[in-house]
N, CA and C of each residue as an Amber inpcrd file, in Angstrom:
protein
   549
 -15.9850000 154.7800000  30.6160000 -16.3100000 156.0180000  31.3390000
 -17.4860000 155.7720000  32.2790000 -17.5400000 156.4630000  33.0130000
 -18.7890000 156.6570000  34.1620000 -19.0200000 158.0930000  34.3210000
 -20.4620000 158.0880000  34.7090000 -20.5850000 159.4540000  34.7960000
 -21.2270000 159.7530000  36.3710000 -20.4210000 160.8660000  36.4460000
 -20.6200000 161.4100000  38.2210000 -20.8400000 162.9960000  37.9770000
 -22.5520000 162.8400000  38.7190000 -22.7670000 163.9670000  38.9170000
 -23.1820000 165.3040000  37.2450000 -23.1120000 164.0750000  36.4950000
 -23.0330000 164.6010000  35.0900000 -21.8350000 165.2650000  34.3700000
 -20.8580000 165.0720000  34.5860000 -19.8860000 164.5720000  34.1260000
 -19.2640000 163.1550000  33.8160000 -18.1030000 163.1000000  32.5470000
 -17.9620000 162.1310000  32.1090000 -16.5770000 161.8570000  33.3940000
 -16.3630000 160.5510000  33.5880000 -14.9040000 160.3160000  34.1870000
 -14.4550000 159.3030000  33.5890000 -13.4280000 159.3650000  33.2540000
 -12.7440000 157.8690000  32.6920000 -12.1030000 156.8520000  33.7770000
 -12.1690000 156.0620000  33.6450000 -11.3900000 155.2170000  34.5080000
 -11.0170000 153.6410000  33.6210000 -10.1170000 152.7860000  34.1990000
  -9.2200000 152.0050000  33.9850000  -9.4740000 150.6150000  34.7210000
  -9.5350000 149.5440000  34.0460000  -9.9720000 148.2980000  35.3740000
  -9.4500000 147.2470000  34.6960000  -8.9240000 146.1220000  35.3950000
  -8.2160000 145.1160000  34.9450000  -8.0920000 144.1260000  36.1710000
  -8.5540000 142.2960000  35.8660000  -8.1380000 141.4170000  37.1670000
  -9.6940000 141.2610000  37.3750000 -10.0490000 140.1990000  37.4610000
 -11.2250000 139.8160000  37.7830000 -11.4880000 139.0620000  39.2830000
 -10.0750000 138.8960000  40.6420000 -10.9140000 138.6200000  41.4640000
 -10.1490000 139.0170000  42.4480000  -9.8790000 138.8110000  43.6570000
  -9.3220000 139.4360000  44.9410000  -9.7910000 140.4130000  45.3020000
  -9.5370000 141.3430000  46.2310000  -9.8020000 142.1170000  46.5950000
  -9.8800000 143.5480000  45.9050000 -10.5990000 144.4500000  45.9760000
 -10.3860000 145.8840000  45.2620000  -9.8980000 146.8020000  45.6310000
  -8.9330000 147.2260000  44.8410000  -7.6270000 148.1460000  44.2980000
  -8.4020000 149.7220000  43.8380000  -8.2310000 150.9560000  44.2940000
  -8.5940000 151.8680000  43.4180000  -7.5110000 152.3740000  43.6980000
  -6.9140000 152.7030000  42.1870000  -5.7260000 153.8510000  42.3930000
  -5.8920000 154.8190000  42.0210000  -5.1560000 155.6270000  42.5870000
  -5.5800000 157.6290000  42.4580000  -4.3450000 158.4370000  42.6310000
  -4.0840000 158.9850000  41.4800000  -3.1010000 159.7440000  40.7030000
  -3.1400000 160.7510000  41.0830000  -1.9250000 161.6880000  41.2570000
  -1.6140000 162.8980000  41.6070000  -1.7550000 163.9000000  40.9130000
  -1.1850000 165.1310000  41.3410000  -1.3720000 166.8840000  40.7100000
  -1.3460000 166.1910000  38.9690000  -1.7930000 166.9220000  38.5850000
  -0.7670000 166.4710000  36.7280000  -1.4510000 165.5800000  36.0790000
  -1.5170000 164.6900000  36.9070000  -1.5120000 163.1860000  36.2300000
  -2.9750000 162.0660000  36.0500000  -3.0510000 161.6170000  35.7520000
  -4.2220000 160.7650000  35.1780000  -3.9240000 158.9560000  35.7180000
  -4.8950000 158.3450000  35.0350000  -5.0950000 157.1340000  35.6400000
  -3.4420000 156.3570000  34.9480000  -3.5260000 157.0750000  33.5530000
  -2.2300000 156.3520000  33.0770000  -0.7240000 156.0470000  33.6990000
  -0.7530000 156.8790000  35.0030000   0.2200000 156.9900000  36.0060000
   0.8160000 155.8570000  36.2840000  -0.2660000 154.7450000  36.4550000
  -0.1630000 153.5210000  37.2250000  -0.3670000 152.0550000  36.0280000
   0.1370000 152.8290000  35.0190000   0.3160000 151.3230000  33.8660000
   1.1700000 150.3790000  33.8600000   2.1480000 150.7720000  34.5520000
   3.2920000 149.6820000  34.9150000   2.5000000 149.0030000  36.3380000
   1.8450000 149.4700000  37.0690000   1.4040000 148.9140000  38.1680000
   0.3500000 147.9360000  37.6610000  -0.7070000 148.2720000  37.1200000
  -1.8550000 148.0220000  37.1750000  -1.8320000 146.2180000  36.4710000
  -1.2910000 145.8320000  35.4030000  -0.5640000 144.6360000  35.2940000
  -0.4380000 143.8120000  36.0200000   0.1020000 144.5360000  37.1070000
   1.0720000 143.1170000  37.9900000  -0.2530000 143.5110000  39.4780000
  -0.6320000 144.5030000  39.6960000  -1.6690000 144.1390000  41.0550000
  -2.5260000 143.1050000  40.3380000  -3.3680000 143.3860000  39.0040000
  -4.6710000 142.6470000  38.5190000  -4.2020000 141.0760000  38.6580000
  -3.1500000 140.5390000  38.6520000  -2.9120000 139.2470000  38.8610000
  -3.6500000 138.4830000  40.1630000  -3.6320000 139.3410000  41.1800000
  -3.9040000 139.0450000  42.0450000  -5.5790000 140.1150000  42.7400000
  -5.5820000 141.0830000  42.0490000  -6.7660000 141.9960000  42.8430000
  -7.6160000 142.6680000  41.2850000  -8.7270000 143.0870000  42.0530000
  -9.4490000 144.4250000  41.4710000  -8.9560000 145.1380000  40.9820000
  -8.6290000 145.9020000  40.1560000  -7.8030000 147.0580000  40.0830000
  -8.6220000 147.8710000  39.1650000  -9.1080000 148.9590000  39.8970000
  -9.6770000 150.2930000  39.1170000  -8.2090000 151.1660000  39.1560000
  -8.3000000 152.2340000  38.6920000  -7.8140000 153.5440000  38.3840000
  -8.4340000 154.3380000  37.6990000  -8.8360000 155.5010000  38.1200000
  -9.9640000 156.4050000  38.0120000  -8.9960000 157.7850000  37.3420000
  -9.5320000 158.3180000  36.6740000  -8.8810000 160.0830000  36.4270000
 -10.0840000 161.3210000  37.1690000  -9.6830000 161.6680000  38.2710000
 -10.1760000 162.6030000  38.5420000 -11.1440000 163.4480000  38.1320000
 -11.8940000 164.3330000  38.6390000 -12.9260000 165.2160000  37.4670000
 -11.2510000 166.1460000  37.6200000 -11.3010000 166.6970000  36.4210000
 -10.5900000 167.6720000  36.0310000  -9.2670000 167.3330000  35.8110000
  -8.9480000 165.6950000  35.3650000  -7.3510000 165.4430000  35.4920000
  -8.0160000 164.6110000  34.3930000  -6.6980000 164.5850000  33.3730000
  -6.4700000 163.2600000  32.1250000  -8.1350000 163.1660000  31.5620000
  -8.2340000 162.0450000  31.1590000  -9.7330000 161.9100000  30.3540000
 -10.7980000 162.4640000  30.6710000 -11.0850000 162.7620000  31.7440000
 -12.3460000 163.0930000  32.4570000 -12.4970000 164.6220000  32.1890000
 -14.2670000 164.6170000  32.4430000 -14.1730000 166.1200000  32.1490000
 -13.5270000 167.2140000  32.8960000 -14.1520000 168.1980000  32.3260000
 -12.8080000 169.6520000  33.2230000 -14.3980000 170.2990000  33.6760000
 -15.1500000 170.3960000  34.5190000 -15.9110000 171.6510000  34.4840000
 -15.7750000 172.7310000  34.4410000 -16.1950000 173.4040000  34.1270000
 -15.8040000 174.8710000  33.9320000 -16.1440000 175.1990000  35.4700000
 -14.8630000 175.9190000  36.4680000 -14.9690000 176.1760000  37.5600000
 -16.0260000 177.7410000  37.6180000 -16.2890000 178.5810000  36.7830000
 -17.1580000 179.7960000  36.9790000 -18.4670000 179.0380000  36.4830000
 -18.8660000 177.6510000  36.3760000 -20.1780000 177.9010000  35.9980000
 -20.4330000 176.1700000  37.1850000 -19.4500000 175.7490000  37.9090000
 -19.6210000 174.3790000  39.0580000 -19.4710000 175.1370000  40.2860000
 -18.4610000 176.6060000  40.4140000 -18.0860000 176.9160000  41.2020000
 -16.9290000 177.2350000  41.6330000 -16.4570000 177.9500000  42.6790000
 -14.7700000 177.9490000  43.2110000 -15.1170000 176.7410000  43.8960000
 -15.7360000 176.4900000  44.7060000 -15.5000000 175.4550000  45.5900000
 -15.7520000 173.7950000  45.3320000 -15.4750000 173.5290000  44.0530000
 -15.7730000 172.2770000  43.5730000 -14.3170000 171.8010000  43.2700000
 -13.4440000 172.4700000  42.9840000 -12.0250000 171.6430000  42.6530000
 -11.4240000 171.7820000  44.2770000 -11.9740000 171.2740000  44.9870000
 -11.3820000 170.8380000  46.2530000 -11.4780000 169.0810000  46.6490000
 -10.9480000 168.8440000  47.9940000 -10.4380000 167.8100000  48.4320000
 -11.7650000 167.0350000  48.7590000 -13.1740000 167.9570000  48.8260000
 -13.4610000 167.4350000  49.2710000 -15.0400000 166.9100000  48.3280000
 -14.6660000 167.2490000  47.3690000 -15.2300000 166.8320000  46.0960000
 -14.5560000 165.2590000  45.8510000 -13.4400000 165.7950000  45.5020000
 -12.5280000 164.7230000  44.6500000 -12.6080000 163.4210000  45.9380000
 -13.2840000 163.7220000  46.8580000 -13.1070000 162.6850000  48.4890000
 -14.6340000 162.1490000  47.8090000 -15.4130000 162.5820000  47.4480000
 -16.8020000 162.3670000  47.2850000 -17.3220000 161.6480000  45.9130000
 -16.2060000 162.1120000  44.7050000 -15.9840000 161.1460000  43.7480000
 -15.7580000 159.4420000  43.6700000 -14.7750000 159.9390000  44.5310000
 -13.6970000 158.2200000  44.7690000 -15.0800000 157.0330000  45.7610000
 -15.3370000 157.8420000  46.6320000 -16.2230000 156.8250000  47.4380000
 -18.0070000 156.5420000  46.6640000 -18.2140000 157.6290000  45.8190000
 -19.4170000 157.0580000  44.9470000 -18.9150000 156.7960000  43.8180000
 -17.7880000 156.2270000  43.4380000 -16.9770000 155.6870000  42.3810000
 -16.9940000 154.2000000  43.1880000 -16.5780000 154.1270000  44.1730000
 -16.4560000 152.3450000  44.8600000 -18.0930000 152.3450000  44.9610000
 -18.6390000 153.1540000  45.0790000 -20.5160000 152.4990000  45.3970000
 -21.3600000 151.3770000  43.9860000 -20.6600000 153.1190000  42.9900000
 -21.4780000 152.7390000  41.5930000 -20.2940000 151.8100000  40.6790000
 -19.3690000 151.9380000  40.8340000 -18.4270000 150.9960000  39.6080000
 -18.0360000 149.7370000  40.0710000 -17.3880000 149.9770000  41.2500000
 -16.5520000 148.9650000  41.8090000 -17.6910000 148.2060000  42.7930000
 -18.5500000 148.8190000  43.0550000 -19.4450000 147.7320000  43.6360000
 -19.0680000 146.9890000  45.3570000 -18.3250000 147.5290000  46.0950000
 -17.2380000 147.0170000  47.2530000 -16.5510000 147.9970000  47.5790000
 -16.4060000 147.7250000  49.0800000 -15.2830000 147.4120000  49.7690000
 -13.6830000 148.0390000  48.6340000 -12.6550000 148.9780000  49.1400000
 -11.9890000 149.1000000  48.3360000 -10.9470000 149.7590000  49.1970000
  -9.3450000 148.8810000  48.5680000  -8.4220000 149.8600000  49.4000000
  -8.2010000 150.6580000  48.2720000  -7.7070000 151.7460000  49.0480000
  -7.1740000 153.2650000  48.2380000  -5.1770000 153.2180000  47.5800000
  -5.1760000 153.4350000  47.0520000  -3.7050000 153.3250000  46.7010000
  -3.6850000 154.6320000  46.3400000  -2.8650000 155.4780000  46.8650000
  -2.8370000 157.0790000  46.3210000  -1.8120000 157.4790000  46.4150000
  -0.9910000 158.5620000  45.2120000   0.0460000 159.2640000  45.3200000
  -0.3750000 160.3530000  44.9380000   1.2780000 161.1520000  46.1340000
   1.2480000 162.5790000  45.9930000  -0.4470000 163.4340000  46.2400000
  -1.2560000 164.2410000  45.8660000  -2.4140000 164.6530000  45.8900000
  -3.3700000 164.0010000  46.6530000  -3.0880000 162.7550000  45.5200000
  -4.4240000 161.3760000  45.8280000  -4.2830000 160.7940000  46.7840000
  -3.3700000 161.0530000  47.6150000  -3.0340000 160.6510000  49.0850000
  -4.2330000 161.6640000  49.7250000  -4.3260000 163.0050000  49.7680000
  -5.6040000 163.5280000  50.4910000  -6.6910000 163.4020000  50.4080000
  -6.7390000 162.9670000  48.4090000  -8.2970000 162.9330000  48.3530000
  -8.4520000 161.2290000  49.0400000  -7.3150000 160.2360000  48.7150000
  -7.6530000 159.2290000  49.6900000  -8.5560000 159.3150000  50.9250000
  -7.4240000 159.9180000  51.8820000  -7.9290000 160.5120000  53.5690000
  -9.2200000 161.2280000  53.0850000  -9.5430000 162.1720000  52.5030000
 -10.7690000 162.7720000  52.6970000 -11.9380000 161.4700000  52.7280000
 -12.1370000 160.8460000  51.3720000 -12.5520000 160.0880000  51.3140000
 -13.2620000 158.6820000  52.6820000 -12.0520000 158.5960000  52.9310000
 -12.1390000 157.4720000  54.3160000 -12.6040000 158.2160000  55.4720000
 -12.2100000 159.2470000  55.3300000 -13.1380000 160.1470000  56.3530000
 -14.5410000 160.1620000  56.5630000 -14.9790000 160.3410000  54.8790000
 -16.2250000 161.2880000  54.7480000 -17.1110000 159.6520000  55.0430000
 -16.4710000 158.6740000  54.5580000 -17.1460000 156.5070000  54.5050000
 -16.3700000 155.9320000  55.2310000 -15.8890000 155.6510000  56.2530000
 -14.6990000 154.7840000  56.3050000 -15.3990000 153.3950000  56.0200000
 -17.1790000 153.1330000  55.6700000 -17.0880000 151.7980000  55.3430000
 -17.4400000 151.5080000  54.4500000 -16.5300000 152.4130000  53.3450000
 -15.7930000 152.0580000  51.6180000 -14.7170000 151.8200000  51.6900000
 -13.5780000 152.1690000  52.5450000 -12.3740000 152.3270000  52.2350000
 -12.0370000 150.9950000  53.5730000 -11.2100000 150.1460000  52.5810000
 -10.4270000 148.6330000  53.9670000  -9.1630000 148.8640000  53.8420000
  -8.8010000 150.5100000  53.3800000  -7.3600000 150.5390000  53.8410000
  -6.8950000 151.4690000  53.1100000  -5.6850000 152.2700000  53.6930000
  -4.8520000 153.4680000  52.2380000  -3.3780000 152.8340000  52.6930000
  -3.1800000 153.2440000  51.2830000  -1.9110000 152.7950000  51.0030000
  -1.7840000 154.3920000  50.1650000  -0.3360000 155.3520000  51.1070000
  -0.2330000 157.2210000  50.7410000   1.4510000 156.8440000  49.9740000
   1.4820000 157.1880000  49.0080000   2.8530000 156.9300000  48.6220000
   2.9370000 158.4910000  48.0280000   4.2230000 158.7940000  48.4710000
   4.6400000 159.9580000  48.2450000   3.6460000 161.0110000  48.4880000
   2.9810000 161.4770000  49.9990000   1.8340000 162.2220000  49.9910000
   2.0460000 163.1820000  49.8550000   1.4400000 164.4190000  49.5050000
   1.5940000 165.7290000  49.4000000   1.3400000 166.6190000  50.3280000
   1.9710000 166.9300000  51.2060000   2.5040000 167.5030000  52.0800000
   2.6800000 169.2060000  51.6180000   2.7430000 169.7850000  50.7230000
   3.6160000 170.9950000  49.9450000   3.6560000 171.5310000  50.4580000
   3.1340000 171.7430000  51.8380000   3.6820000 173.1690000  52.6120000
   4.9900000 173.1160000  53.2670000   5.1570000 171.9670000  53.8200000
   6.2440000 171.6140000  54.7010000   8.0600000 171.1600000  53.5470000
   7.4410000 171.4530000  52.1770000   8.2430000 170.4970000  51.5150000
   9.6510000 172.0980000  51.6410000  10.8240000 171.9150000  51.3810000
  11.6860000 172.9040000  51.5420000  11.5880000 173.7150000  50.1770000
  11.3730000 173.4750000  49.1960000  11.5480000 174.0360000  48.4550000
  10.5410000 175.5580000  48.0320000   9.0720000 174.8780000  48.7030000
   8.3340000 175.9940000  49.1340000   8.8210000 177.0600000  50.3400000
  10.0070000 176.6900000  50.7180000   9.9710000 178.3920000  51.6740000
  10.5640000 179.3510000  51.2740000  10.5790000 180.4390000  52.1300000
  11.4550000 181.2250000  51.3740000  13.4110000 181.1390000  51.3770000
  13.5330000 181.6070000  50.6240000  15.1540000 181.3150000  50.1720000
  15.8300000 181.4600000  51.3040000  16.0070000 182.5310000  52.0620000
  16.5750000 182.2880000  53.4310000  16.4750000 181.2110000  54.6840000
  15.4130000 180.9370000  54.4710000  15.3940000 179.8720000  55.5340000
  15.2360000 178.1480000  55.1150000  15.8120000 178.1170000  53.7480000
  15.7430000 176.6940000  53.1370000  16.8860000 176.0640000  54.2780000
  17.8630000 176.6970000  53.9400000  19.0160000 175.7580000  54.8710000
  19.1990000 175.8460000  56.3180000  18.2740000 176.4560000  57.1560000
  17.6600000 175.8090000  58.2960000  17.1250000 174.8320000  58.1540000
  16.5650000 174.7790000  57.3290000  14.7010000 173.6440000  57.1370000
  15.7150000 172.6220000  56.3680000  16.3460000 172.5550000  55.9750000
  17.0220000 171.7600000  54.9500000  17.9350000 170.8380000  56.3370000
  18.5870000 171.7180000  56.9680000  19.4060000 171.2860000  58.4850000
  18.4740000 170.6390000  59.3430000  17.2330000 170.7450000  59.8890000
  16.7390000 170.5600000  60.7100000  15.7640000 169.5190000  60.3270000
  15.5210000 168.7130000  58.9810000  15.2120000 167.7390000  58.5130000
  15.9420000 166.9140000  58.8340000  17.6570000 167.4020000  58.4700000
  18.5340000 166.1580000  58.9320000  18.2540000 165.4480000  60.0800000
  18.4570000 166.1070000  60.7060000  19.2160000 166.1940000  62.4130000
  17.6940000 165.1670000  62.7140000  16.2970000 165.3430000  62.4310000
  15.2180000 164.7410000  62.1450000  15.4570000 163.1980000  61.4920000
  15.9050000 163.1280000  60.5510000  16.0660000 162.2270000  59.4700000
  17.2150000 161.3300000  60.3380000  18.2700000 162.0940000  60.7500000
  19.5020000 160.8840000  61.0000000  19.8980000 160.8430000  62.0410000
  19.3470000 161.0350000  63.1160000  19.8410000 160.9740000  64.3420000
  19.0940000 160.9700000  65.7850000  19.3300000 160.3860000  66.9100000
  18.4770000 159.4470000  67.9770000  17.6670000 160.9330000  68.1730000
  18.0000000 162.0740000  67.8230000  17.1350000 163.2110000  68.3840000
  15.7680000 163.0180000  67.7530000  15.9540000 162.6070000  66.5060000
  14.9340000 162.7490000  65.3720000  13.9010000 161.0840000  65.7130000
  14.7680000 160.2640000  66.0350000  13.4880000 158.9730000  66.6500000
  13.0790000 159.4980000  67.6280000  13.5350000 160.2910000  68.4800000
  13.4160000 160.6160000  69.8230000  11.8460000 161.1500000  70.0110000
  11.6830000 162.3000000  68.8150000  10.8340000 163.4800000  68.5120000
   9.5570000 162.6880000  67.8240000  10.1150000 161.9380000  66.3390000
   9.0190000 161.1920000  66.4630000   8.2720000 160.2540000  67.1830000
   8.8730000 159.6080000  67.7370000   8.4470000 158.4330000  69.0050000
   7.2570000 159.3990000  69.8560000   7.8500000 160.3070000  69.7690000
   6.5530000 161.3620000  71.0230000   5.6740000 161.9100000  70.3810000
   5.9120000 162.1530000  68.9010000   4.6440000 162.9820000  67.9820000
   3.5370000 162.0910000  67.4540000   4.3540000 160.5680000  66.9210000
   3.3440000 159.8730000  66.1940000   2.5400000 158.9850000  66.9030000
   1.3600000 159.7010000  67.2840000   0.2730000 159.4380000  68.5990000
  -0.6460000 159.5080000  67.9020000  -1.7420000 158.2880000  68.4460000
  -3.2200000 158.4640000  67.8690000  -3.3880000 160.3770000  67.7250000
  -3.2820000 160.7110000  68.8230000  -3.7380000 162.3240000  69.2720000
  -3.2130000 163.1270000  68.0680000  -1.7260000 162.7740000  67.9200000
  -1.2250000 163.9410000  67.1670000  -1.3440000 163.5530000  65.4890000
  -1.4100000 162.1900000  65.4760000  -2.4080000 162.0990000  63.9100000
  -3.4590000 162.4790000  63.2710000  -4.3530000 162.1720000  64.2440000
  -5.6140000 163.0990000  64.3570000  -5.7800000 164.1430000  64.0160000
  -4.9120000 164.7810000  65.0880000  -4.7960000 166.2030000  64.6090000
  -4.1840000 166.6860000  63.2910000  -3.3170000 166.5790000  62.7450000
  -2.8790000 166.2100000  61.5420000  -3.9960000 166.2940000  60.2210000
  -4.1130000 164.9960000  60.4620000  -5.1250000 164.7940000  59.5650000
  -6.3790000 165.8230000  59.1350000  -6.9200000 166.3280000  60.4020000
  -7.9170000 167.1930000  60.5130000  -7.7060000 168.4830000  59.6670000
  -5.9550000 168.5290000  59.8840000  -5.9290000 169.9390000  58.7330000
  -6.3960000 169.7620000  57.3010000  -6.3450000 169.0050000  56.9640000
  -6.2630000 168.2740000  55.3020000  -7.3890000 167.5410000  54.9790000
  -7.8760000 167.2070000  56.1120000  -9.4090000 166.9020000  55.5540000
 -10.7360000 167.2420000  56.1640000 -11.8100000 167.2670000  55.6460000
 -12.5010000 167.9560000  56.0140000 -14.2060000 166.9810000  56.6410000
 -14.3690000 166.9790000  57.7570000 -15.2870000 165.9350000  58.6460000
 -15.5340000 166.3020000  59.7530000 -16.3150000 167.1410000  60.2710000
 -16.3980000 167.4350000  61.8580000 -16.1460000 166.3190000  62.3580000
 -17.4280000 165.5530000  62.5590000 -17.4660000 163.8360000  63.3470000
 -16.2770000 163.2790000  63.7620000 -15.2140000 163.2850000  62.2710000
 -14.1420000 162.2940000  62.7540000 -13.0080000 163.4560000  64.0350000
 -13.1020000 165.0640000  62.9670000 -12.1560000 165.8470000  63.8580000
 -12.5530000 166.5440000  65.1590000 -13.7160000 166.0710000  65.6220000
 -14.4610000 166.7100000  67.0840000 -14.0350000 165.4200000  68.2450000
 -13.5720000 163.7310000  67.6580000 -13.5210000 162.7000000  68.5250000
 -12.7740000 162.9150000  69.7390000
């Protein structure tokens, strides 16, 4: 365990040389996410895996006595990068799913010189996902993914969206940094 901020956090480490690995687990889930992983990276790297404040081992604060505004992105962004200061000691790429894909980005935002790279697998997106809309308009959104997904219209559209500019922008919704979102 380590403690941040006075809380306990648990975390996970295995592999004594290459480069450093922090992995970061999604909604739900804890460091144990990544036990089939963590094995086969340490062969070759660092490998932390951390549990969140408020996910798996780590403590839960009580949000009426830390706050509403502490179980955000941009806490859990502020964990991970004084987690590579004080544990990991380095330089660290991010490996994140689902959730931990934002607190990744927040993170690299708030240091980018902690973070030598993200790796977003399965990011969490939930607004855009179909199942969040409402019932009438799933099978538009459900149609208009396709047509996106399988056809020259859909390279067409991305080819013109995925721009430094329109990443940026992007990004800016989901994380939180004047500096990087004023450039």
């Amino acid at each position: 365990t380590w403690n941040w901020k006075g809380s306990s956090t648990r975390y996970q480490c295995s592999g004594s040389s290459g480069p450093a690995l922090v992995l970061v687990h999604g909604f739900g889930a804890n460091s144990n996410h990544w036990r089939k992983n963590i094995p086969v990276l340490a062969k070759s790297h660092r490998v932390y895996a951390i549990d969140l404040i408020g996910y798996g081992y780590s403590d839960k604060p009580n949000p009426r006595e830390v706050g509403d505004s502490f179980y955000i992105f941009e806490t859990w962004g502020s964990q991970l990068n004084d987690f590579c200061s004080s544990v990991v000691k380095d330089k660290a790429f991010f490996i994140c799913n689902s959730i931990g894909g934002l607190v990744g980005l927040q993170a690299a935002v708030a240091k980018p010189e902690i973070c030598r790279g993200l790796f977003l697998l399965n990011i969490s997106l939930r607004m855009l996902h179909v199942k969040k809309q409402p019932w009438f308009g799933r099978p538009f959104i459900a149609s208009f993914q396709s047509l996106l997904r399988n056809t020259a219209v859909g390279k067409l559209f991305f080819g013109s969206v995925a721009t430094p500019g329109s990443v940026r922008s992007i990004l800016c919704q989901v994380v939180s940094y004047d500096d990087f979102c004023k450039k």
